[in-house]
N, C-alpha and C positions, 0 to 999 in steps of 0.2 A: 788340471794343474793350473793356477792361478799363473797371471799373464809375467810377473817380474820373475816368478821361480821359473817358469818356462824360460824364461830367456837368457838366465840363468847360467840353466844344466845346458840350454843350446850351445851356447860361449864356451861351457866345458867340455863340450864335446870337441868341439870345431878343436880348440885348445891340444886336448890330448889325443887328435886324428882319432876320435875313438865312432861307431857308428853312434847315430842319433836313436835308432830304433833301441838299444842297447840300453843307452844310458837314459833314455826317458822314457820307458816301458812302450815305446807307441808301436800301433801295429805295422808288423811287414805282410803288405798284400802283393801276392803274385798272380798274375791275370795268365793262364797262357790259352792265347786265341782266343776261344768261344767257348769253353768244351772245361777248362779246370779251371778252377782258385784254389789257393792257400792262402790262409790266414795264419801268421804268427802272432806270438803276443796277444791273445784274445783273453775276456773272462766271460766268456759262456754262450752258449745258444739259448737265445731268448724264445724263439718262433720256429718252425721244422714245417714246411709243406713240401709238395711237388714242385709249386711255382714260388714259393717264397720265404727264404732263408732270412733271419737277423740273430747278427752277431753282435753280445756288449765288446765292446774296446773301449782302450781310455779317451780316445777320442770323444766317442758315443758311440752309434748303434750304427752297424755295417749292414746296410739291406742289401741282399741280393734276390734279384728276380730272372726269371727265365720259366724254362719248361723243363721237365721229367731230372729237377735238381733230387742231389743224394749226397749225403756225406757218406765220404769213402772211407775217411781215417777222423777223430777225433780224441786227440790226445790234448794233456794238460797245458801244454804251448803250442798246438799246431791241430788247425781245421782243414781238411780237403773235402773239396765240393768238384764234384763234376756234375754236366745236363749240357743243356743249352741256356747259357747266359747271357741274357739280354741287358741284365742294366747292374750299376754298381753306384751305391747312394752311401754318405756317410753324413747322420742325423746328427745333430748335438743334445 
């Protein structure tokens, strides 16, 4: 999203209390402990291993590394990963 529409739709959000994740398609990542993620708002699984997940978002690319990762759920707006989760990288 180029940097004055981004700030933009920010301003519109803030404006109409609306979430930000909503109105500007961006991902909502949920981390709990070590052990789950979810990822909303994704567009796609790029990469699938044991130790190393990547996810497109409009961001860029969501890397998740660990050991013995699995998606659990994969739907059209919502990834679930559980393993052991070492690290959480977001590429451009």
């Amino acid at each position: 999203m180029p940097g004055e529409r981004k700030k933009r739709m920010e301003y519109l959000a803030n404006y109409l209390e609306l979430p930000k994740d909503l109105l500007m398609n961006m991902p909502r990542i949920t981390l709990l402990g070590d052990m789950q993620l979810y990822v909303e708002n994704h567009r796609g699984i790029m990469e699938y291993t044991k130790e190393r997940i990547r996810i497109s978002t409009s961001l860029g690319e969501l890397l998740i590394a660990g050991e013995g990762l699995v998606l659990r759920n994969i739907f059209p707006d919502e990834i679930a990963v559980e393993g052991k989760i070492k690290s959480l990288n977001i590429l451009e």
